[in-house]
C-alpha positions as a Markdown table, in Angstrom:
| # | Residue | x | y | z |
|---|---|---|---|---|
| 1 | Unk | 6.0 | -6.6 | 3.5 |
| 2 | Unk | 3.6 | -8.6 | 5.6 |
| 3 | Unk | 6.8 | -9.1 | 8.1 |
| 4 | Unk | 7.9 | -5.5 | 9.0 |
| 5 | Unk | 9.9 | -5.1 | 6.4 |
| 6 | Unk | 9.3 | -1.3 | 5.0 |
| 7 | Unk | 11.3 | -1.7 | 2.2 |
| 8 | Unk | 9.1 | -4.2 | 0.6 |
| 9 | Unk | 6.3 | -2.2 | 1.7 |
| 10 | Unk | 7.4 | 0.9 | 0.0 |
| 11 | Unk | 7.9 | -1.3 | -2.9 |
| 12 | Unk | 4.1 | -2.7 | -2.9 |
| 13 | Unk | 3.0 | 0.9 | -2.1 |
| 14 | Unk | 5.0 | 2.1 | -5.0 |
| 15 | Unk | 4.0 | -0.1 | -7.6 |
| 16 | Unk | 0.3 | 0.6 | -6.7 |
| 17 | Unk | 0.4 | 4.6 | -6.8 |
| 18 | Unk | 2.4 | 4.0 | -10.4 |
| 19 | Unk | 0.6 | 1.5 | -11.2 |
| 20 | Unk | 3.6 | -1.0 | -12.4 |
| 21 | Unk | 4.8 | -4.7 | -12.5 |
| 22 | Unk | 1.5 | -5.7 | -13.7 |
| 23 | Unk | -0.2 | -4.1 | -10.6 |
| 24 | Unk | -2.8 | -1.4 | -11.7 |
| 25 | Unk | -2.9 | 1.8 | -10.8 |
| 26 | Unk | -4.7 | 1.5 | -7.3 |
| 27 | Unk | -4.0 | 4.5 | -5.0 |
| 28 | Unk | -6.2 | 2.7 | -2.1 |
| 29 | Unk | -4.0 | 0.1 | -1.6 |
| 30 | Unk | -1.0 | 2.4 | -2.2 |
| 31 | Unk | -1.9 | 5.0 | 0.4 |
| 32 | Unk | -2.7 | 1.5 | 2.7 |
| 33 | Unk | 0.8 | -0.2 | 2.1 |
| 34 | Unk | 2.4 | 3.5 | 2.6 |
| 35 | Unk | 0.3 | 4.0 | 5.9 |
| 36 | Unk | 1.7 | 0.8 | 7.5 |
| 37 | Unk | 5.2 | 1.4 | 6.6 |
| 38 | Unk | 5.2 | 5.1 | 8.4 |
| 39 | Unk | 3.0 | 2.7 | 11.2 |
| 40 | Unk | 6.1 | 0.9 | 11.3 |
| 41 | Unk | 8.3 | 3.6 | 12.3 |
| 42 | Unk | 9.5 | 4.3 | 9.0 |
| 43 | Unk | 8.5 | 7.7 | 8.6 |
| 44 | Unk | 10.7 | 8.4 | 5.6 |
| 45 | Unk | 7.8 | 7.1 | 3.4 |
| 46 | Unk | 5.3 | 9.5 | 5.1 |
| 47 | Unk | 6.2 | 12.2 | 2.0 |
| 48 | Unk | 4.8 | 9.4 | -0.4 |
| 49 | Unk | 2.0 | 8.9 | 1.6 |
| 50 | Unk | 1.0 | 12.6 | 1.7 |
| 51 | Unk | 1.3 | 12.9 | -2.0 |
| 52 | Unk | -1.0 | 9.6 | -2.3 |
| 53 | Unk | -3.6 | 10.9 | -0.3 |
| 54 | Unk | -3.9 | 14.6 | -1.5 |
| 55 | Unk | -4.3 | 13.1 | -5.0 |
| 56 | Unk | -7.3 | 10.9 | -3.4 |
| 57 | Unk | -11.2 | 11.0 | -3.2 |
| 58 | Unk | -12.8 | 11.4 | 0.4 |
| 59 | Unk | -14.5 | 8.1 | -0.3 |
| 60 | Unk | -11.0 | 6.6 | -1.1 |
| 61 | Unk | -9.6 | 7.8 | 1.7 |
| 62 | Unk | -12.5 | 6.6 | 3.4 |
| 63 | Unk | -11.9 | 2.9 | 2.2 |
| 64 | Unk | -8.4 | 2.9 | 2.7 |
| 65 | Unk | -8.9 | 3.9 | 6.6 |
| 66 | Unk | -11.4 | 1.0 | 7.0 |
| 67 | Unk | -9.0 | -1.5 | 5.3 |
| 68 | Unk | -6.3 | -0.2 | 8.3 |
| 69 | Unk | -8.6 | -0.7 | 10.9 |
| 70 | Unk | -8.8 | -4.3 | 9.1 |
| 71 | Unk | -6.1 | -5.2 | 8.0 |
| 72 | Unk | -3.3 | -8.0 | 9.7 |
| 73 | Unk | 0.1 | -9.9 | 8.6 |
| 74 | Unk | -0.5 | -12.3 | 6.1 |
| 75 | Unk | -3.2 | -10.5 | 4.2 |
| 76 | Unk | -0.6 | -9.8 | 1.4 |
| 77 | Unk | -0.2 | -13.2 | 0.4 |
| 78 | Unk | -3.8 | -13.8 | 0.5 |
| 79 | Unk | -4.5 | -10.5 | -1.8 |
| 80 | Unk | -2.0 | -9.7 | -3.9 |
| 81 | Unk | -1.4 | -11.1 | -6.8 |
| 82 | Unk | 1.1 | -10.0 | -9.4 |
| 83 | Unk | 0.6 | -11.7 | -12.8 |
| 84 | Unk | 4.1 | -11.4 | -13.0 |
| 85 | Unk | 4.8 | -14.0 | -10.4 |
| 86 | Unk | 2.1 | -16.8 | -11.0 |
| 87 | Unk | 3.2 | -19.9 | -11.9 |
């Protein structure tokens, strides 16, 4: 996800608007992962992220566009963490 690869960033985005894959529900992060996948050029997810954000708060919304302006490759591996993967 953190390399271009909107696939896996649909697949982040989608287990966080589910809430799946011992990810909780968090429709911050999913409406973040969906936003840089359409960023991307991928605008086949922008459907998703249109359904993401009409189901959010203004103050979620509000978060997730200052974690945009923030965010960079690499912060995936330094903030996800799925249960299901640790070691």
């Amino acid at each position: 996800a953190d390399q271009g690869n909107a696939f896996a960033q649909n697949e982040i985005a989608s287990h966080y608007w589910k809430g799946s894959v011992g990810v909780q529900k968090d429709l911050v992060h999913a409406y973040v992962w969906f936003s840089i996948a359409v960023r991307n050029g991928h605008e086949e997810y922008e459907w998703k992220l249109n359904r993401v954000r009409y189901a959010m708060t203004a103050d979620q919304i509000t978060q997730a566009t200052a974690m945009l302006a923030n965010w960079e490759p690499g912060q995936c591996e330094r903030e996800l963490s799925l249960p299901a993967f640790d070691n």
